[in-house]
N, C-alpha and C positions, 0 to 999 in steps of 0.2 A: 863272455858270460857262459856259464855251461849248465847244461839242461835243467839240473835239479836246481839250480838259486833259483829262478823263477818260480818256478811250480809250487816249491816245498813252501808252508808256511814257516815264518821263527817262532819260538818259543812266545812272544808276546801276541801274536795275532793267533795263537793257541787257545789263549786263556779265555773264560767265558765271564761275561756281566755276573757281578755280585748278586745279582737281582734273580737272575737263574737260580742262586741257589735258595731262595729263601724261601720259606716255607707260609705261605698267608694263611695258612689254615688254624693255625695257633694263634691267639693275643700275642701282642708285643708284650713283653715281660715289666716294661714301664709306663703305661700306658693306664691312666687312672680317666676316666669320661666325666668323674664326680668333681676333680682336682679343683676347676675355674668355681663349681659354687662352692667348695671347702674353703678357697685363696677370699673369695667376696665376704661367707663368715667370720672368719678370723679378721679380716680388716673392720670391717663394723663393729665386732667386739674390743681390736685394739682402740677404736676412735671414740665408745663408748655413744656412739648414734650421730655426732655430730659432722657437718662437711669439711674437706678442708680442698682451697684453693690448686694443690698439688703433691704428689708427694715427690720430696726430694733426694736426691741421690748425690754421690760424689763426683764429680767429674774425670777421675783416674780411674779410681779401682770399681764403680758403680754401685756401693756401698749403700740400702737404705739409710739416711739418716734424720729423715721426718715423715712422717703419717699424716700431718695436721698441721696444715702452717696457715696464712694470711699473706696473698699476694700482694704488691706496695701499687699503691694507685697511680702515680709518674713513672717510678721506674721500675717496668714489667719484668725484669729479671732478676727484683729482690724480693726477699721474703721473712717474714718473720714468725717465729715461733716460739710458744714456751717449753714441750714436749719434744725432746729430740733422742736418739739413740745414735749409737755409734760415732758420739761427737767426743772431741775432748775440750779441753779451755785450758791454753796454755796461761802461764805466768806473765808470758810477755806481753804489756800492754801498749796495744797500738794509738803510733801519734794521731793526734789530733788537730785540725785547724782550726788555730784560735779566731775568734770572730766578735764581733761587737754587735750582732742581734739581739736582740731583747729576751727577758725570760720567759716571756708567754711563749715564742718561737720556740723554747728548749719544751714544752708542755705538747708539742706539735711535731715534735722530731719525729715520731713514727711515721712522720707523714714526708719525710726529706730520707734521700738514699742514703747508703751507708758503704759507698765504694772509695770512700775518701775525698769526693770532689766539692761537693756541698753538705755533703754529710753531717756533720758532727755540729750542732749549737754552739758550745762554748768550748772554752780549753778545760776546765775543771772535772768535765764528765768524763767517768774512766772507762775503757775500752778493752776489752782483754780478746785475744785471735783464739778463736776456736779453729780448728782440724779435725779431718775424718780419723777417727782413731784406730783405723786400719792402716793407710796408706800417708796419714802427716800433711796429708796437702789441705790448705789453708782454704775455707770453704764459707767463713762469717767472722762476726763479732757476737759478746756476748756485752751486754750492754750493766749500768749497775740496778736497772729495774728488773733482773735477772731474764730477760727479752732475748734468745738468740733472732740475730738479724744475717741471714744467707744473702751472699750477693757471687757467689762461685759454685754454682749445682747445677744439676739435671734437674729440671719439673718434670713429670709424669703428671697425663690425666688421671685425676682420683676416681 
């Protein structure tokens, strides 16, 4: 080993903390203190005064795509909504399992999931797959009481 490797520092134990060089004397240039009660306005005016159970997101790309929904009383990771943004409703309609409960039960569906399991009333009700209309990934149904029904999202506290 010879004298100077020890002693000398390398070029990386040169360098100094980022943080040395910044300057706290000035605002941050993005840095808005007002932002959280602008964000809580705007949400109240999108919702028009009324609650909603969660808002939901995409599960990929985190995409809003409800403000206003109603969470499902058994199965706590469905949701439904009429008001959605950044959804699509594809052409393709999703099978259904045919079932022989009665028509009051189809009158009550809002009240049964919509993951495919026990889902769907009867065979004749149509189903069409919604997707986030950014990133295509399959995220609910759209029912023919024009009802979107989430059962693949993020909830966020409202």
């Amino acid at each position: 080993m010879e004298e100077g490797d020890a002693k000398s520092p390398t070029n990386s134990q040169q360098t100094i903390s980022d943080d040395d060089e910044i300057d706290y004397s000035t605002k941050p240039e993005f840095y808005d203190p007002e932002l959280d009660d602008k964000d809580e306005k705007w949400i109240h005016k999108k919702r028009h005064g009324s609650d909603s159970d969660a808002v939901l997101c995409c599960p990929a790309c985190f995409t809003t795509l409800c403000l206003e929904c109603q969470r499902h009383e058994k199965y706590l990771t469905q949701y439904r909504a009429i008001f959605v943004t950044n959804c699509k409703i594809e052409d393709k309609q999703v099978p259904t399992q045919s079932s022989s409960k009665s028509r009051s039960r189809k009158r009550n569906r809002r009240n049964e999931g919509f993951d495919g399991s026990d889902a769907i009333s009867t065979s004749n009700e149509t189903l069409k797959q919604v997707c986030c209309a950014v990133c295509s990934t399959e995220v609910g149904v759209f029912d023919e009481d024009e009802v979107y029904h989430f059962f693949n999202v993020l909830p966020s506290e409202s």
